[in-house]
C-alpha positions in Angstrom: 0.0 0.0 0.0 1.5 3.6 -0.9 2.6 5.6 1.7 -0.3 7.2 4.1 -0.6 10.5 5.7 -1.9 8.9 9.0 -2.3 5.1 10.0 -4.4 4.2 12.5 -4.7 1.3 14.8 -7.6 0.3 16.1 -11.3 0.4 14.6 -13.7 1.1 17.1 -15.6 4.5 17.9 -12.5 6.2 19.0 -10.8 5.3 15.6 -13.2 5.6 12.9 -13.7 9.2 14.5 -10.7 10.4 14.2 -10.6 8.5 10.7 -13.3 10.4 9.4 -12.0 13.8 11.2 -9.1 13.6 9.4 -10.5 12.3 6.0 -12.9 15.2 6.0 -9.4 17.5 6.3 -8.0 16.1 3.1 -5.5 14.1 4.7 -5.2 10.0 3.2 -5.8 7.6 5.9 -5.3 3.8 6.6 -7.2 1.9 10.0 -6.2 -1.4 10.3 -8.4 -3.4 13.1 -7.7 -6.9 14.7 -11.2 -7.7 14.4 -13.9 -5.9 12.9 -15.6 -2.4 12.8 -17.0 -1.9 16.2 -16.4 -5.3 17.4 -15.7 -5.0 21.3 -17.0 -1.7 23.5 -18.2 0.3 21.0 -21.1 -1.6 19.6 -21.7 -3.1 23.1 -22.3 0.5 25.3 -25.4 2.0 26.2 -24.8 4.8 23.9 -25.5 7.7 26.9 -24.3 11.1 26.1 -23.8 11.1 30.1 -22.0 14.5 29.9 -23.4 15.4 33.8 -24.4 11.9 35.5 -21.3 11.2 35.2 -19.1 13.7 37.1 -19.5 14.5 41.0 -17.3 17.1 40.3 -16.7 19.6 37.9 -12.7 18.9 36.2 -11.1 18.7 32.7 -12.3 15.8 31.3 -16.2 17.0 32.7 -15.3 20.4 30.2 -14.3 18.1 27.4 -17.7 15.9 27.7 -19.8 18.9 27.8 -18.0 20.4 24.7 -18.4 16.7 23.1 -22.1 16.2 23.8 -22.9 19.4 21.7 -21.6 18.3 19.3 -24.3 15.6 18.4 -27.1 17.1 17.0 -24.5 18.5 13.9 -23.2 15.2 13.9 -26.2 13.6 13.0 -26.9 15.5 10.1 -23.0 15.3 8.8 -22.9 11.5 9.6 -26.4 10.9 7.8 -25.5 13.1 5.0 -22.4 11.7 4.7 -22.9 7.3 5.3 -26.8 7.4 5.3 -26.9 6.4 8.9 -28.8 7.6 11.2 -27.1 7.5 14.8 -30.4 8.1 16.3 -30.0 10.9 18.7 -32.9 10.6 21.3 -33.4 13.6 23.6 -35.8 12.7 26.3 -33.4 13.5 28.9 -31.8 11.3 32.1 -33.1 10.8 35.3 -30.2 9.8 38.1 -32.1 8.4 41.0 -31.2 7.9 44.4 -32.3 5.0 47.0 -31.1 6.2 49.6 -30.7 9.7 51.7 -26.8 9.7 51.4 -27.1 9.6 47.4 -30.0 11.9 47.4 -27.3 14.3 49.6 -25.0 13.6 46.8 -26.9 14.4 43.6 -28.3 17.6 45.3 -24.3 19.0 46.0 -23.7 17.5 41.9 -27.1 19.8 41.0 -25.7 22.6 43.3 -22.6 22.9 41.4 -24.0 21.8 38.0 -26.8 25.0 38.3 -24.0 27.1 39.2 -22.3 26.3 35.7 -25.6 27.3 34.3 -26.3 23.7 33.3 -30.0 22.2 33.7 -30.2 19.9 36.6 -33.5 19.3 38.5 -33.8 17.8 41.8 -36.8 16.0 41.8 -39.1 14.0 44.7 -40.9 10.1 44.3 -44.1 12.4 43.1 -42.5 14.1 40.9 -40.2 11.4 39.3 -43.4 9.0 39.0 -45.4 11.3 37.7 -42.5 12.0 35.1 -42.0 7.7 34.6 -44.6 6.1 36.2 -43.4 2.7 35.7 -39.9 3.7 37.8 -40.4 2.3 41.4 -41.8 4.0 44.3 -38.8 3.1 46.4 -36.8 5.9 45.4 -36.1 8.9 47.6 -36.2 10.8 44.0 -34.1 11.8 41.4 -31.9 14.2 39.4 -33.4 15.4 36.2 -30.7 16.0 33.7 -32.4 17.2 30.5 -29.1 17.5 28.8 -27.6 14.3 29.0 -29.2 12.2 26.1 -28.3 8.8 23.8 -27.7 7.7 20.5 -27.2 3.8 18.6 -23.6 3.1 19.9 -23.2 0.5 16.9 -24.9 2.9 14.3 -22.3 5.9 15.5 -19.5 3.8 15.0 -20.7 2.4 11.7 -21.5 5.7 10.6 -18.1 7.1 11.5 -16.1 4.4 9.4 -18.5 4.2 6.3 -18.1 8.5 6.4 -14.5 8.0 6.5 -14.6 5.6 3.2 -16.4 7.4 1.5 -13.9 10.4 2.1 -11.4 8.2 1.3 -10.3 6.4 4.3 -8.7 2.5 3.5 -10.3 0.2 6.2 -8.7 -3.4 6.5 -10.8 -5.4 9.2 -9.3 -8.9 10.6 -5.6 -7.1 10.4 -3.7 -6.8 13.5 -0.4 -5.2 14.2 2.2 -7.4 14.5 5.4 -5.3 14.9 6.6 -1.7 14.5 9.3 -0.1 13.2 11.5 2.7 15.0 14.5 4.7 14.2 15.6 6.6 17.1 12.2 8.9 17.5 10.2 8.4 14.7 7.8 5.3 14.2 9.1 4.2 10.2 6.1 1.6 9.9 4.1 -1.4 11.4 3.6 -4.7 10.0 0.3 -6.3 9.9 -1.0 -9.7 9.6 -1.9 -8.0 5.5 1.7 -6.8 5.2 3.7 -3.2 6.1 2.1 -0.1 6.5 3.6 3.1 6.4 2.8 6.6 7.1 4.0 9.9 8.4 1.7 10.2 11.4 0.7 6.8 13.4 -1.9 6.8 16.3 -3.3 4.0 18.8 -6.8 3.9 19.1 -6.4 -0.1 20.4 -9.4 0.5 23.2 -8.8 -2.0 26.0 -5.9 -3.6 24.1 -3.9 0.1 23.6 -2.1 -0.8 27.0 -0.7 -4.1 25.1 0.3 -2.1 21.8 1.9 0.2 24.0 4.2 -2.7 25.5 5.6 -3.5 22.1 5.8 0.6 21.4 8.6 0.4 24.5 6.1 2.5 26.7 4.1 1.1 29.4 0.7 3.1 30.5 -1.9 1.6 32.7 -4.5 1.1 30.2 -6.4 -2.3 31.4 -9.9 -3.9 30.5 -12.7 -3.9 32.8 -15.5 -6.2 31.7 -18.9 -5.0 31.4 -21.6 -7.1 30.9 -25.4 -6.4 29.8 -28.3 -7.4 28.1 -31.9 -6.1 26.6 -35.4 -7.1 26.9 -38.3 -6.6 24.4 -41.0 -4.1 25.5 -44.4 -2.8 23.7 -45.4 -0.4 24.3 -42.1 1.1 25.9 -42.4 1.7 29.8 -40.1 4.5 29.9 -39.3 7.3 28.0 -36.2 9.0 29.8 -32.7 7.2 30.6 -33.0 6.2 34.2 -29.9 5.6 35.6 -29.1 4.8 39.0 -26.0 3.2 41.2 -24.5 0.2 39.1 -27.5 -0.2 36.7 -29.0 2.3 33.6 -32.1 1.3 31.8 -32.1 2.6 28.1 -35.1 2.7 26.0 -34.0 2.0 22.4 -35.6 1.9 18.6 -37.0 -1.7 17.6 -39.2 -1.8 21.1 -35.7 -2.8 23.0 -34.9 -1.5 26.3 -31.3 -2.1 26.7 -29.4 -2.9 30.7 -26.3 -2.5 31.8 -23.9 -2.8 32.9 -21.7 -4.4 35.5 -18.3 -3.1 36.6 -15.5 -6.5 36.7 -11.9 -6.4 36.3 -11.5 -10.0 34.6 -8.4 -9.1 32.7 -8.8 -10.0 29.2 -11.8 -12.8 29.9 -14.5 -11.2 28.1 -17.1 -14.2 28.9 -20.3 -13.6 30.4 -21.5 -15.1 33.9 -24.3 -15.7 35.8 -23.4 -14.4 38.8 -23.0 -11.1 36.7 -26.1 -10.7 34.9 -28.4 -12.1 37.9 -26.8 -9.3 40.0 -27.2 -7.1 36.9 -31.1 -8.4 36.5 -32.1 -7.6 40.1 -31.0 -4.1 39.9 -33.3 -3.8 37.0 -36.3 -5.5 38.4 -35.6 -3.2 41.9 -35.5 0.2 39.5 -37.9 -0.9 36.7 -40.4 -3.3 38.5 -42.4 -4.1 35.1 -38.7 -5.1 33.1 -39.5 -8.7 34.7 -42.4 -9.6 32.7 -40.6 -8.3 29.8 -39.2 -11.1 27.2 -35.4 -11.3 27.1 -33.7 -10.6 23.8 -29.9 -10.7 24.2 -27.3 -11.0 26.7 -23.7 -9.8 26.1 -20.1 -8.9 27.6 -17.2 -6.7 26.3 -14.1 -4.8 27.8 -14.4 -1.4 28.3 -10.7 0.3 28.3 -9.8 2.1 31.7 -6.9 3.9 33.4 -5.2 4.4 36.3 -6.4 7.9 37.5 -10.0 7.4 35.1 -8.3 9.8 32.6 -8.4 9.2 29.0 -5.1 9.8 27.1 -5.4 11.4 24.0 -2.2 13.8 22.0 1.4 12.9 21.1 3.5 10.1 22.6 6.7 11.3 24.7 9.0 8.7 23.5 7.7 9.3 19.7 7.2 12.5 17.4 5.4 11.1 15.2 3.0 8.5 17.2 -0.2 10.0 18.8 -3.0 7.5 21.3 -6.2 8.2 22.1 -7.2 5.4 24.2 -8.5 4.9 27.6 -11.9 6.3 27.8 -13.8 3.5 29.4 -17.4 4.2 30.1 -17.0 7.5 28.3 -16.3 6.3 24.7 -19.3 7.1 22.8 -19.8 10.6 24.9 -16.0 11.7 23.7 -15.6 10.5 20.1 -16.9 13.6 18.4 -14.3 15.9 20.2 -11.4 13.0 20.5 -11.5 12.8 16.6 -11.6 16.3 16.3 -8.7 17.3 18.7 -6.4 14.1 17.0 -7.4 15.3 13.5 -6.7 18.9 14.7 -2.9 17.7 16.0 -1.8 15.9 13.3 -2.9 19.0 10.8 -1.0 21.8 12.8 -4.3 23.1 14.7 -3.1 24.6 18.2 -4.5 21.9 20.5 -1.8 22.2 23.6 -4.1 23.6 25.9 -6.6 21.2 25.6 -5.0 17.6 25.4 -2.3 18.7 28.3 -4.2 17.2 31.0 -4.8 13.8 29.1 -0.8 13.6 27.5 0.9 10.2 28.5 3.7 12.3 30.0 1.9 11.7 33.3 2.2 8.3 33.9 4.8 7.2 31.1 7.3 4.8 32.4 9.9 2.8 29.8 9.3 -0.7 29.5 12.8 -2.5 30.5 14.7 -4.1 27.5 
């Protein structure tokens, strides 16, 4: 394959953003992914825009979701003008509730601080939450109405993201993984894939929960580890919800196709990506205990992936220290869908010269980049 402006590693919705962000600024690309389009995290999430839920506090990566979540609505139009998907952006709004007085005490202080900002967030009592969802159960102490924080099709987003970037040019290999790289001195001279060498001027990692891995055979380690999330969906007509509701270790997401899609549990299972029992009855019974109707309701699906985390719950996106010419943007975890818009656009904005210092500094690797010993 000729020579590519940028190669990128890794095909989920982190990749095929920045693919298409960079496709759409003339530059040639080539994503190479292990598996295929979407394969792992990014068609399994929840697709939430949870831009306030959430944060308890207000902090970098909080600014960064906001500035991503308004992005959507354009995005929509560009990525069904563009692939003829539609990622379908649902804005009902989220309600957070609380079980108990202590996270009632704690969504209040979140709404406190969220208000200040100038940022919708209701507090709202068991009256007025039922009479808002009337199939949520009475057992709540109430709830934090964010009207903000909305949803789209995880697996339509990333789907419309890579065909966008196609059609702009973009080469996609699926089933290719990166075998080996190439270094002289500072500069990344190529990778060799399971469909032969690739080479380019600009190379990023977009690898999800397996960036931490490509980063071992890169000579850098960063704490980049999977933490396994598993979930399912239930068939429901007419729906019983309208709004998100999202509470402590379980969300209930009403989708298109009369689905209302669960998750997700929280398990650090290292690479084991297989779901259990113990997992989804846990997962189940939160459901029932929020959504009291969801247990009559016939089960679709069940399903597990590996969501990619880090160390302090940062994402790292900009230039590698050890490289000048090697960029990540990896380690998003439950955040994924929420910050591809603005990831794609800050990587694309890098690698074209675009002054992006100021915002990638708190994400750079420099803060936890330790050499791997030879």
């Amino acid at each position: 394959m000729k020579k590519k402006d940028v190669v990128i590693i890794g095909g989920g919705v982190i990749g095929t953003s920045i693919a298409y962000e960079l496709t759409k600024r003339g530059k040639s690309v080539a994503l190479v992914e292990k598996d295929t389009i979407g394969a792992h995290a990014s068609s399994a999430a929840g697709g939430m825009l949870g831009a306030q839920v959430e944060f308890a506090e207000p902090g970098p990566l909080f600014d960064l979701s906001l500035r991503s979540r308004l992005m959507f609505p354009d995005l929509q139009k560009e990525l069904y003008a563009a692939s003829g998907i539609d990622i379908q952006l649902k804005t009902p709004g989220m309600l957070r509730v609380a079980f108990t007085e202590e996270e009632k005490s704690t969504l209040m202080k979140q709404a406190e601080w969220q208000t200040a900002m100038g940022l919708p967030a209701t507090w709202l009592d068991t009256k007025e939450v039922r009479r808002m969802e009337p199939a949520v159960t009475d057992g709540i102490v109430g709830a934090l109405f964010l009207t903000e924080d909305t949803q789209v099709s995880a697996p339509d987003l990333t789907k419309a993201f890579a065909v966008a970037a196609a059609k702009h040019g973009a080469a996609i290999t699926e089933n290719c993984e990166a075998i080996e790289f190439y270094r002289q001195g500072e500069q990344m001279t190529g990778i060799e894939t399971t469909a032969g060498k690739l080479e380019a001027d600009e190379y990023v990692i977009a690898g999800g929960a397996w960036s931490g891995k490509i980063m071992k055979q890169l000579g850098h380690s960063l704490p980049i580890f999977p933490v396994k999330g598993e979930a399912f969906s239930v068939l429901s007509i007419p729906h019983p919800i309208e709004k998100t509701i999202y509470s402590h270790g379980c969300y209930i997401v009403p989708k298109s196709g009369d689905r209302l899609l669960v998750g997700a549990s929280v398990k650090d299972c290292g690479f084991d990506a297989r779901l259990t029992i113990d997992g989804l009855q846990q997962l189940m019974a939160k459901a029932v205990r929020l959504l009291p109707v969801i247990k009559d309701c016939p089960l679709e699906k069940t399903w597990a992936s590996l969501r990619p985390q880090t160390a302090d719950g940062l994402p790292y996106f900009g230039r590698l220290s050890a490289y000048n010419n090697v960029s990540i943007a990896a380690g998003h975890f439950r955040n994924g869908i929420l910050l591809s818009p603005i990831t794609g656009q800050l990587i694309a904005q890098l690698l074209s010269g675009e002054a992006t210092a100021e915002a990638l500094e708190p994400f750079t690797d420099i803060r936890h980049s330790i050499p791997v010993s030879q």
